[in-house]
VEXBADREN-775765 format. One line per 2 residues: number of its first residue (from 1); their letters; for each residue z negated, y negated, x of C-alpha. Coordinates in nm, 2 decimals. Layout:
NUM = a = Z Y X | ...
***
This chain:
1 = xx = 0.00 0.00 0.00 | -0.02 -0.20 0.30
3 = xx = 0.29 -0.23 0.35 | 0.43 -0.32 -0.01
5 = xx = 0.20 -0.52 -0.24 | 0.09 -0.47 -0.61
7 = xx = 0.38 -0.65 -0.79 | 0.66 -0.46 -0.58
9 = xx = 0.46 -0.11 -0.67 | 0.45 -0.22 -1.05
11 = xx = 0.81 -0.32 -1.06 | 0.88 -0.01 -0.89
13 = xx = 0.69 0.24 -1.13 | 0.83 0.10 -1.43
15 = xx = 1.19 0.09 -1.33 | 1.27 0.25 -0.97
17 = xx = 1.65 0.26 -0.98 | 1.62 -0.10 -1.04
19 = xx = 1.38 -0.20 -0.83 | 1.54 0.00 -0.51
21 = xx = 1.87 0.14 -0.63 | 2.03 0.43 -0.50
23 = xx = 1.81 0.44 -0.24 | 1.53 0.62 -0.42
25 = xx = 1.56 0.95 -0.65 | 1.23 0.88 -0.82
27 = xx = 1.26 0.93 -1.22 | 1.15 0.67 -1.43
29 = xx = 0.79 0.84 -1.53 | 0.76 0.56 -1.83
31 = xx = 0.39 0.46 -1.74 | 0.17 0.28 -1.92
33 = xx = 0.06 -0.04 -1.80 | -0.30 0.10 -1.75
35 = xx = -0.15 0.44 -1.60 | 0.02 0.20 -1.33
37 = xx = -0.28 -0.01 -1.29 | -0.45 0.35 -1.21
39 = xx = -0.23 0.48 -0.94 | -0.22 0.12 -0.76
41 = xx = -0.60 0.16 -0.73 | -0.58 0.53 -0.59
43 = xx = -0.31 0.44 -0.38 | -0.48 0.13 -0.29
45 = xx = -0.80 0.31 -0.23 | -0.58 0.60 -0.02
47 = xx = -0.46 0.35 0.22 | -0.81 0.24 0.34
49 = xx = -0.91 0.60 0.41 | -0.96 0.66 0.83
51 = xx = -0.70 0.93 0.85 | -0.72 0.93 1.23
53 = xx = -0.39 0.76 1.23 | -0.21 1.02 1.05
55 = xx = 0.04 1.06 0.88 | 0.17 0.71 1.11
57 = xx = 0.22 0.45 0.88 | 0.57 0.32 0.84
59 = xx = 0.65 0.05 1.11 | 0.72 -0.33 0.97
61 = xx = 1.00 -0.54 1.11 | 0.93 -0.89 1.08
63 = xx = 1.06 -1.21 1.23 | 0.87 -1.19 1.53
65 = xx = 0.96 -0.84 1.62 | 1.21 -0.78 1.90
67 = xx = 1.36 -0.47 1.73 | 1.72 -0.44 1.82
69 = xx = 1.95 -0.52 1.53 | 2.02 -0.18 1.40
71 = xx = 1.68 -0.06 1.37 | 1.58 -0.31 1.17
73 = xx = 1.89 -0.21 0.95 | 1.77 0.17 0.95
75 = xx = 1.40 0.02 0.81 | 1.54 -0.24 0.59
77 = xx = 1.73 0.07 0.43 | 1.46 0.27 0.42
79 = xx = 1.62 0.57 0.60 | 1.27 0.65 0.76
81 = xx = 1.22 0.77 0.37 | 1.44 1.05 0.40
83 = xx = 1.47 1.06 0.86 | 1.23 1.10 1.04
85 = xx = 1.27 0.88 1.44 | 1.00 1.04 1.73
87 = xx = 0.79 1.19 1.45 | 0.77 0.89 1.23
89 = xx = 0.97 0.90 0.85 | 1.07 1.21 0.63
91 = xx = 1.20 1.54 0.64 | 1.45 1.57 0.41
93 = xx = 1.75 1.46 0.60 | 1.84 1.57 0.99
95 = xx = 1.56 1.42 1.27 | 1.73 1.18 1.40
97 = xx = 1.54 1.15 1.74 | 1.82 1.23 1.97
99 = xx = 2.11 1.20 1.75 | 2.30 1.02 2.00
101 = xx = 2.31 1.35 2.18 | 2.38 1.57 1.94
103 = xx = 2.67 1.35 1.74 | 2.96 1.15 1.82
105 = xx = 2.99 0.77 1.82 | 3.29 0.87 1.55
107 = xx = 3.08 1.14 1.35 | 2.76 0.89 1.31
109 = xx = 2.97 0.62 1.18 | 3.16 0.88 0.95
111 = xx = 2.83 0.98 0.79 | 2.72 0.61 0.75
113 = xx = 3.02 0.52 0.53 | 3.05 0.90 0.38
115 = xx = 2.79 1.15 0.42 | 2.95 1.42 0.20
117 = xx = 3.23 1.37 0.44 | 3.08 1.61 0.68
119 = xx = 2.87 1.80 0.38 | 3.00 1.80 0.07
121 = xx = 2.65 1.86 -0.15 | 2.49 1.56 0.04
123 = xx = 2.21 1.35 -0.12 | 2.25 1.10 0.11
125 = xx = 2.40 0.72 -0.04 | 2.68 0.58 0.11
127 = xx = 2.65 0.27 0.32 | 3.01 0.16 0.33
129 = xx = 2.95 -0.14 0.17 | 2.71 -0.22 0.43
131 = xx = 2.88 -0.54 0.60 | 3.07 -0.46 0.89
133 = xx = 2.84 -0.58 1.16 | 2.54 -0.40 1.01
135 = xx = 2.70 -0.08 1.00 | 2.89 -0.09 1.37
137 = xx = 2.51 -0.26 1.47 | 2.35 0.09 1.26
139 = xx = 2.59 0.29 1.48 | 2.54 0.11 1.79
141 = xx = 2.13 0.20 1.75 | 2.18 0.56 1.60
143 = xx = 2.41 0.68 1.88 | 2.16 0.51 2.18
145 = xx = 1.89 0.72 2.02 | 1.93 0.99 2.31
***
């Protein structure tokens, strides 16, 4: 909750394909006001739990960050939701850790613009209408991630 505060969460469980479209799979639960109110508490109250640092919490690109262009893309995007980058982000797409290894300049920038491309039953969203300079900057970070 740290990260996102109560209005975004609210907007969010009441209607998250608008709130964060095709980005998030999440059904539309149709809570209550006092239902949301309810989980923003227990989330709230989950966040200030000493966990020992795990699971990492996701990193926050701000202004004065120094994050190279393309990652702050990849977090502005929310692909640590689904990719997980030297053990921080999900698991249900490919680690992406050393990527730049394991896939071509050419293939990465394929699966950007078209993920079923390369695998047809791919839940992935397309980012081809990413502007040009965010996706070649996207590229540029993925394939250095060796």
């Amino acid at each position: 909750m740290s990260y996102r505060d109560n209005d975004w969460v609210t907007r969010f469980l009441k209607d998250p394909e608008n709130v964060w479209p095709a980005n998030r799979k999440m059904p539309n639960l149709h809570l209550k006001d006092h239902e949301i109110a309810s989980v923003i508490s227990f989330l709230t109250w989950v966040n200030g739990i000493d966990t020992n640092n795990w699971p990492p919490k996701p990193l926050i690109v701000s202004a004065t960050t120094s994050a190279k262009p393309g990652e702050a893309i990849y977090k502005a995007h929310g692909c640590s939701a689904c990719h997980m980058i030297g053990g921080v982000g999900g698991n249900i797409g490919p680690d992406l850790t050393r990527v730049g290894d394991r896939r071509s300049r050419e293939w990465i920038e394929e699966q950007i613009e078209d993920p079923r491309l390369h695998k047809p039953d791919s839940i992935m969203p397309s980012f081809a209408k990413l502007p040009e300079k965010d996706r070649e900057a996207l590229v540029d970070y993925l394939s250095g991630l060796r």
